[in-house]
Backbone bond lengths (Angstrom), bond angles and torsions (degrees), N, CA, C in turn:
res aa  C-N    CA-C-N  psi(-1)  N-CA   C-N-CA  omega(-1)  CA-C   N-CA-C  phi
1 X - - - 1.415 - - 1.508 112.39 -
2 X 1.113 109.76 -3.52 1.773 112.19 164.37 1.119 125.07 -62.63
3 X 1.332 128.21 21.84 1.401 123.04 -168.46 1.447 109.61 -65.48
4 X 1.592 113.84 147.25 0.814 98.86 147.53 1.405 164.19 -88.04
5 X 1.272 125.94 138.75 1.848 107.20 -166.77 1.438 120.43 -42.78
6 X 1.265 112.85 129.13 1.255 125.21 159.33 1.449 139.82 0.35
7 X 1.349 140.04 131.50 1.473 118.53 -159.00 1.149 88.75 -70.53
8 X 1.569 130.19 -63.04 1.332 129.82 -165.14 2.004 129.83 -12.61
9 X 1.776 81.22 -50.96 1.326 101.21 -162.42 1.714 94.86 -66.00
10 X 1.358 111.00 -60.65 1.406 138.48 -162.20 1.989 84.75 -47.68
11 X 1.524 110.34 -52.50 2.100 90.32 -179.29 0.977 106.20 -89.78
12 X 1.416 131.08 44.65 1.575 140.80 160.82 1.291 108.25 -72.91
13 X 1.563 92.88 -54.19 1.209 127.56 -132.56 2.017 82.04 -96.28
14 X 1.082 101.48 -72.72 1.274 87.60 178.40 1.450 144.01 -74.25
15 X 1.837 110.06 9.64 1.575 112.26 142.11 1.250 115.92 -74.34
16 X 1.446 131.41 -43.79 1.581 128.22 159.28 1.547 109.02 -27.05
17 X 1.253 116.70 -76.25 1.695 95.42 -174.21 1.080 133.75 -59.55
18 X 1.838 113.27 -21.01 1.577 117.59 170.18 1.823 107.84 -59.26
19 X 1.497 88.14 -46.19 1.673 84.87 -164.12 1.349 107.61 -67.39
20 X 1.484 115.36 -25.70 1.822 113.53 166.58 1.154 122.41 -56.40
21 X 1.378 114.28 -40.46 1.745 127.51 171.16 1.710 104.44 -76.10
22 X 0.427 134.32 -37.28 1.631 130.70 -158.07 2.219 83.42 -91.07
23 X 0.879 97.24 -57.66 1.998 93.26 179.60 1.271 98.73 -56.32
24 X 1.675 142.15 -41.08 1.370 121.80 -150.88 2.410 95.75 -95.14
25 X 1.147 88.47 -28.64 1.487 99.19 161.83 1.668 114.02 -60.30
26 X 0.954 149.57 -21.97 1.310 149.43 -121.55 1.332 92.83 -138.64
27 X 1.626 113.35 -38.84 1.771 133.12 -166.92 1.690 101.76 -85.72
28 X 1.464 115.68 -39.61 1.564 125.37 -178.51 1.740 96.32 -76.36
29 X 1.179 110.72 -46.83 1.575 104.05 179.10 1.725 112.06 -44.90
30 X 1.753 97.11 -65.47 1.265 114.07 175.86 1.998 111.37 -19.70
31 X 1.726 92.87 -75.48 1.262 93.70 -164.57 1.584 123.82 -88.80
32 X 1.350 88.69 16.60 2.343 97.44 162.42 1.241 93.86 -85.32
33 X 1.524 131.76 -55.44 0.920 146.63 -166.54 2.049 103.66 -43.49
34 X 0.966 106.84 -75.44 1.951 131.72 149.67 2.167 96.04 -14.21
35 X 1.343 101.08 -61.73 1.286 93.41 -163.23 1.132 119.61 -72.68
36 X 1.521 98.60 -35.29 1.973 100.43 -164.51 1.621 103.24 -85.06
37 X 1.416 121.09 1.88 1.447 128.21 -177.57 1.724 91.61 -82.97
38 X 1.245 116.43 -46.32 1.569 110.38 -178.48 1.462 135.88 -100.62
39 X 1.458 107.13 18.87 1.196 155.59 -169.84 2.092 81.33 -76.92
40 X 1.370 119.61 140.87 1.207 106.60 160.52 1.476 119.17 -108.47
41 X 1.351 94.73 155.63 1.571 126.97 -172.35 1.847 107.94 -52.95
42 X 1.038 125.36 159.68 1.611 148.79 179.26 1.883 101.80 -87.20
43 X 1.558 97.65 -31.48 1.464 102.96 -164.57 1.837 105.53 -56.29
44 X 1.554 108.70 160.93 1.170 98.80 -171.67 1.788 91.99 -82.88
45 X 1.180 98.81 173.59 1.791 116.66 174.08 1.833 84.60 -77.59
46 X 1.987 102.46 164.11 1.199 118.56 -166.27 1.827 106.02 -83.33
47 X 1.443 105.23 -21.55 1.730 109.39 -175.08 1.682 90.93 -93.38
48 X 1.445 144.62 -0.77 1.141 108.54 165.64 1.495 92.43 -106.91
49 X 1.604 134.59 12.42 1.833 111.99 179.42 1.599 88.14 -100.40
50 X 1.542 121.18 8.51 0.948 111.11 -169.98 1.900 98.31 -98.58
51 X 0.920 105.71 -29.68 1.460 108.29 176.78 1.577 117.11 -72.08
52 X 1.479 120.03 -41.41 1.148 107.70 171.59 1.936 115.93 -83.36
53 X 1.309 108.61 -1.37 1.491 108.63 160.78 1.361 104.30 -50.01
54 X 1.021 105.12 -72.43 1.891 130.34 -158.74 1.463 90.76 -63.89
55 X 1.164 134.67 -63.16 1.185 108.71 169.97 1.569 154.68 -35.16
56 X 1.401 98.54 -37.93 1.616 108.25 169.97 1.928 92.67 -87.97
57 X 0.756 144.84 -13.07 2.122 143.45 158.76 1.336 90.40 -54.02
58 X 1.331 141.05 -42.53 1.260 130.42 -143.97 1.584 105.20 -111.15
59 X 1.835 89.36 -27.17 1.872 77.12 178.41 1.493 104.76 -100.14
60 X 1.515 130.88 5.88 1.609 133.86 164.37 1.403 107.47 -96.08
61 X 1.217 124.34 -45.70 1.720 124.27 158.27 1.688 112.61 6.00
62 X 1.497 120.89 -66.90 1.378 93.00 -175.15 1.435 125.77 -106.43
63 X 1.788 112.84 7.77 1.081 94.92 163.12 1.675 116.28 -92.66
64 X 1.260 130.85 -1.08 1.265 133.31 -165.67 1.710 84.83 -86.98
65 X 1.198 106.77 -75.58 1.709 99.33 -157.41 1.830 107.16 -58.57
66 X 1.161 106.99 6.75 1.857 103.87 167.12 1.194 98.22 -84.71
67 X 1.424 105.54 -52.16 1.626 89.64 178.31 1.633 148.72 -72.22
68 X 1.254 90.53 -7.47 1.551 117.71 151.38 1.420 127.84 -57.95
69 X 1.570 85.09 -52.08 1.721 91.28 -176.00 1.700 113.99 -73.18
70 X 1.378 110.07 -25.45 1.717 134.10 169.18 1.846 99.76 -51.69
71 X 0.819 86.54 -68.39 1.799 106.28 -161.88 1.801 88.07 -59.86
72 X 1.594 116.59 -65.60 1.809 120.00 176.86 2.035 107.43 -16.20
73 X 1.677 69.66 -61.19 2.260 82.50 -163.63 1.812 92.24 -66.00
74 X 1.271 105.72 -53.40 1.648 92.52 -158.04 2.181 102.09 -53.59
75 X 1.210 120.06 -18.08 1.241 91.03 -171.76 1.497 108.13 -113.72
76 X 1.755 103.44 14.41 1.452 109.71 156.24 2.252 105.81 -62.38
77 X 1.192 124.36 -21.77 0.965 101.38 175.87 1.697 119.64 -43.02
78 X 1.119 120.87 -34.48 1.569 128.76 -161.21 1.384 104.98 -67.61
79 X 1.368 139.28 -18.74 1.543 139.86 132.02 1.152 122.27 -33.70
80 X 1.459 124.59 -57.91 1.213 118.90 175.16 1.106 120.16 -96.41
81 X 0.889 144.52 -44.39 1.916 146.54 160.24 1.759 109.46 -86.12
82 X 1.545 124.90 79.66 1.464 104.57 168.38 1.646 119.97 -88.25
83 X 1.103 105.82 45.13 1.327 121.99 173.77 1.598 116.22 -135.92
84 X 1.410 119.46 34.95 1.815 105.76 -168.06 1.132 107.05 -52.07
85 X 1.504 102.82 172.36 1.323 113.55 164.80 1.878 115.17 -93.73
86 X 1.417 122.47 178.01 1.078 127.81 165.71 1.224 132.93 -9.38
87 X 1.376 94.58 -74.15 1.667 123.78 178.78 1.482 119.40 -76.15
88 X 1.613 112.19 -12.00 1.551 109.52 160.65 1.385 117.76 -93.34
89 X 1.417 113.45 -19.01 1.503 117.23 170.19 1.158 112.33 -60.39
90 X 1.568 139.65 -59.74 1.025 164.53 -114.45 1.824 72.20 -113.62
91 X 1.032 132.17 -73.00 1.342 114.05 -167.84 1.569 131.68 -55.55
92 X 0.959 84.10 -43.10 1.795 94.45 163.09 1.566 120.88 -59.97
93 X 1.085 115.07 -19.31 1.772 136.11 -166.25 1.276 77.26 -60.64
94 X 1.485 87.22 -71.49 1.789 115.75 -146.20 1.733 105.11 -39.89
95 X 1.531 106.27 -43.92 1.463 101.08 -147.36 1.528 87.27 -100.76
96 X 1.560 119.58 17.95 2.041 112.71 146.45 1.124 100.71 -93.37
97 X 0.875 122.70 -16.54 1.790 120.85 -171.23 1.190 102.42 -74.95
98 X 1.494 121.42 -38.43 1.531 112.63 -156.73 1.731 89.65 -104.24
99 X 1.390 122.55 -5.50 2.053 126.61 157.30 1.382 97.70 -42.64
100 X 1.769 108.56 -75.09 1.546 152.72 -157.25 1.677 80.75 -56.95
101 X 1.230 154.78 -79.95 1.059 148.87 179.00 1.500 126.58 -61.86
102 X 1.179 110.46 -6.80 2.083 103.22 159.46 1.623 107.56 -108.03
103 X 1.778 104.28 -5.87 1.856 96.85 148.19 1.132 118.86 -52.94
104 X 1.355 108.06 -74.68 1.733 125.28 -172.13 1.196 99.89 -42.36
105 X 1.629 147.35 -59.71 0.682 147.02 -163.91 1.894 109.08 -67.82
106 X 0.891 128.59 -46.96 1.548 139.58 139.27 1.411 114.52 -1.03
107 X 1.550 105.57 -75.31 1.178 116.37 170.70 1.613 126.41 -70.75
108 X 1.077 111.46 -31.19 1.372 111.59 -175.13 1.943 102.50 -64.13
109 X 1.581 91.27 -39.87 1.753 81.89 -172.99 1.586 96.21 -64.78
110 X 1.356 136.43 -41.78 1.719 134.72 -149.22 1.856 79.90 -64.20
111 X 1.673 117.99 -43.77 1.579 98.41 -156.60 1.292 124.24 -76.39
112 X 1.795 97.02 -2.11 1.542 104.87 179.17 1.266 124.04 -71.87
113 X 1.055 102.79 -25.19 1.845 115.35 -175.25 1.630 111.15 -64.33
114 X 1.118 119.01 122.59 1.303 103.36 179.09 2.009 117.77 -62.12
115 X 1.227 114.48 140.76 1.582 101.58 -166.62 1.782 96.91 -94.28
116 X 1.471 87.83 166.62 1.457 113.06 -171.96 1.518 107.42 -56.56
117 X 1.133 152.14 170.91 1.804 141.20 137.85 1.729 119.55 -57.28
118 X 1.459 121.10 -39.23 0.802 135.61 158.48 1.777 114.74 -37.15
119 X 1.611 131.44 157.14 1.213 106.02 168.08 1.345 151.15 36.24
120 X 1.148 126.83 24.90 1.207 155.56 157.38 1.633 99.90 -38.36
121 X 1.264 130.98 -86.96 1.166 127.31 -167.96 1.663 113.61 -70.16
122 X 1.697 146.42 0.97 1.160 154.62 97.09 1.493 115.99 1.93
123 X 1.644 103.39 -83.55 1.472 112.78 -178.43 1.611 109.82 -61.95
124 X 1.448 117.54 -36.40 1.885 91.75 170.32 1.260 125.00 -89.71
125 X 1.506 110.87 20.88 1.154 102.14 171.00 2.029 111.19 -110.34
126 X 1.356 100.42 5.32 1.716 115.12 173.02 1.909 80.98 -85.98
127 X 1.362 114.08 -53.99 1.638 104.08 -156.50 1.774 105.26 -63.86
128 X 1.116 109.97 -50.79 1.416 111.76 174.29 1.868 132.83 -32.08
129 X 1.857 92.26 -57.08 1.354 101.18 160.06 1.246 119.96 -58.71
130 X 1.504 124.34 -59.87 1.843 125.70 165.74 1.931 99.75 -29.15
131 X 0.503 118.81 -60.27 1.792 111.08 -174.15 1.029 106.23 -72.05
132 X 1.513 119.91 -43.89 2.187 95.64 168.23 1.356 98.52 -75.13
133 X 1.363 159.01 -72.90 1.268 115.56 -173.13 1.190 141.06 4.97
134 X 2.286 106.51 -74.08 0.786 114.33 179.47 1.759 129.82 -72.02
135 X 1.269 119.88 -37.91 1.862 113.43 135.91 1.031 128.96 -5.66
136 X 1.671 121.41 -82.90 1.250 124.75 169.28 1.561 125.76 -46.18
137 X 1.012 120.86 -17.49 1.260 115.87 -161.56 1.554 89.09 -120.65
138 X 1.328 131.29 -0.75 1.382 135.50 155.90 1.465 99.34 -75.92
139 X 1.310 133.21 -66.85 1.172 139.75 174.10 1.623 127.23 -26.63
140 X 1.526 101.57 -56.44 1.432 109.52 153.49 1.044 132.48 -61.68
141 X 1.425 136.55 -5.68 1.335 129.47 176.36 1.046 89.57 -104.27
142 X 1.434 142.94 -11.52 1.470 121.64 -166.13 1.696 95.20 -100.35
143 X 1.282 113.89 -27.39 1.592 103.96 -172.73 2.013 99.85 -90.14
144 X 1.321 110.75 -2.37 1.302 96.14 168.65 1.143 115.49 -85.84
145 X 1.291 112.41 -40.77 2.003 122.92 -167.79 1.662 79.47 -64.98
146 X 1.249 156.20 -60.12 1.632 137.46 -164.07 1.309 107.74 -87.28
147 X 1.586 132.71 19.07 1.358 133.30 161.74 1.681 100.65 54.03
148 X 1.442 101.27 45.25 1.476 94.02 169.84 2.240 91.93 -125.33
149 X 0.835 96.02 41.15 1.892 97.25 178.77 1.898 115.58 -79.76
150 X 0.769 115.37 127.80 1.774 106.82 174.67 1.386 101.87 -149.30
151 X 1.126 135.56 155.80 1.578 169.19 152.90 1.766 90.33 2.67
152 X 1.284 111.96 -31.21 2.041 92.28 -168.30 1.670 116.89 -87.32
153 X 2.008 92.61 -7.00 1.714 117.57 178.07 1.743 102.92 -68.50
154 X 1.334 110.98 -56.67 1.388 126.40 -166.98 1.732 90.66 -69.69
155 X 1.174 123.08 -31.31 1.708 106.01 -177.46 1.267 106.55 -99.39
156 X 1.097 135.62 -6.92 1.963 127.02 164.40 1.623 80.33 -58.63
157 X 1.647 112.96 -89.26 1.433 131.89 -165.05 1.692 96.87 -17.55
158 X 1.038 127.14 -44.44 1.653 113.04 -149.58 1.825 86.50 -100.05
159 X 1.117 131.26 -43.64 1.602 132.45 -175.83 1.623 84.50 -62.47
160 X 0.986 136.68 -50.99 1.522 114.45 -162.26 1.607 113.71 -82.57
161 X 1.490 118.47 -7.83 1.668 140.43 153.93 1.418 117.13 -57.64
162 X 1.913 99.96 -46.05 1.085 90.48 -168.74 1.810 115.00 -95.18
163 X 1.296 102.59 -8.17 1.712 104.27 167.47 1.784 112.96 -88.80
164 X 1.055 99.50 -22.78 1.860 99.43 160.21 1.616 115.30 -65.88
165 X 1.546 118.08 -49.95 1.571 98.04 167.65 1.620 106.38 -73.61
166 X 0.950 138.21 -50.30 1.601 110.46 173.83 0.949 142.41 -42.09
167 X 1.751 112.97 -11.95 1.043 101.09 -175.96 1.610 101.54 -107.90
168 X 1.449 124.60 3.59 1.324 148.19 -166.58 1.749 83.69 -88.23
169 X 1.335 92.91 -64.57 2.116 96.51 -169.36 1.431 107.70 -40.89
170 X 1.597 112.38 -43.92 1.489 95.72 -163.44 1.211 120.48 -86.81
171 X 1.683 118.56 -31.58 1.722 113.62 138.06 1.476 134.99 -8.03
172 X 1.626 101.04 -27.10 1.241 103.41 -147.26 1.596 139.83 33.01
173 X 1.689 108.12 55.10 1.242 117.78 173.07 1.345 101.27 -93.13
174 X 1.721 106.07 124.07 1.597 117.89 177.90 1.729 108.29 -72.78
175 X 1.253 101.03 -69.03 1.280 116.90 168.73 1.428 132.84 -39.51
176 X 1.192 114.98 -34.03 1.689 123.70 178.69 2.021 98.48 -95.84
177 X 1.267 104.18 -17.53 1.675 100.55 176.50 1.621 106.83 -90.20
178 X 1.410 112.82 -17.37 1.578 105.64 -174.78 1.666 103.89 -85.57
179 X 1.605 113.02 -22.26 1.259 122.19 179.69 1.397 111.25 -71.52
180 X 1.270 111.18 -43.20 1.832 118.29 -168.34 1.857 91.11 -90.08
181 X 1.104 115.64 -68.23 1.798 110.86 -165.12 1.980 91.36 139.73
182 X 1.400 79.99 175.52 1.419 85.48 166.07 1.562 132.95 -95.63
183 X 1.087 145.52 163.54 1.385 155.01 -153.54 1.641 97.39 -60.98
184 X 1.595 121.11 -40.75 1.177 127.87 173.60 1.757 131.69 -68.18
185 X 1.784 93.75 -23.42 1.417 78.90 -172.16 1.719 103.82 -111.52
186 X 1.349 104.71 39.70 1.617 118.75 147.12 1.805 119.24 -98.14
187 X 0.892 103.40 18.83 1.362 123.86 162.51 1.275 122.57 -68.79
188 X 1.580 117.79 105.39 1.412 127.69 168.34 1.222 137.06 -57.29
189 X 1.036 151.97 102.76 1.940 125.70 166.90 1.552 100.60 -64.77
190 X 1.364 94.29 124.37 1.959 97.79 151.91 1.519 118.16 -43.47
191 X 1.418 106.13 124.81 1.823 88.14 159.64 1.271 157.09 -77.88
């Protein structure tokens, strides 16, 4: 009467313990899984990516808005001469080109920073506008240097100014809004 039990029984018995092991494995996965999700991040917090934002606004601050103000006067010529020649087009190009290039450069430093977890979709929408800025103001030098520029060049350029400080304001970057202006004073008059 010693028989032994049945094979049947005997891989009953031993899918039961797999499936006990394989469920209590599955439950430890589960809850590492649980931990390292609430485990915190390396990323910086949003008030210190907010400080080194404003910081590089403050240390590009005066060469960007010189060159604004460079590029402003040089295409005030078109008041007084709306006919330049060659070599005044071509100069004026240049000095949006080199606006259009201390954007990019603008942005390239904001994208270096590693960003917060917080606001993520906020901050690419400050970086996004920084690159139409800089577009537009690629655009304008290219339709000035071929004397094909009119009134809808100067309003991309200023709509893409004026959604870069908005999107600076709601950041609440002090420093990068005292550099750019406010959302309002990218405001065109029709001509």
């Amino acid at each position: 009467m010693d028989a032994e039990p049945p094979e049947e029984t005997r891989g009953s018995r031993l899918r039961g313990h797999i499936g006990w092991w394989l469920g209590a494995v599955s439950a430890g996965v589960g809850i590492l899984a649980f931990f390292l999700t609430r485990c915190e991040s390396d990323a910086p917090s949003f008030s210190d990516w907010k400080v080194k934002v404003n910081a590089i606004c403050e240390q590009q601050a005066p060469q960007i808005t010189n060159k604004i103000f460079e590029a402003t006067a040089a295409t005030k010529v078109f008041n007084d001469n709306p006919n330049p020649g060659q070599p005044e087009l071509d100069a004026i190009a240049a000095k949006q080109r080199i606006v259009a290039a201390a954007f990019s450069h603008l942005v390239g430093s904001w994208r270096a920073l590693e960003q917060p977890d917080g606001r993520k979709g906020d901050i690419e929408k400050m970086y996004s506008a920084g690159q139409d800025v800089t577009s537009t103001t690629y655009s304008m030098a290219e339709a000035i240097e071929a004397n094909e520029h009119d009134f809808s060049h100067y309003q991309a350029q200023a709509d893409a100014g004026k959604q870069l400080a908005t999107e600076v304001r709601a950041l609440d970057l002090d420093q990068c809004e005292e550099m750019l202006g406010a959302p309002e004073d990218w405001e065109l008059d029709a001509p």
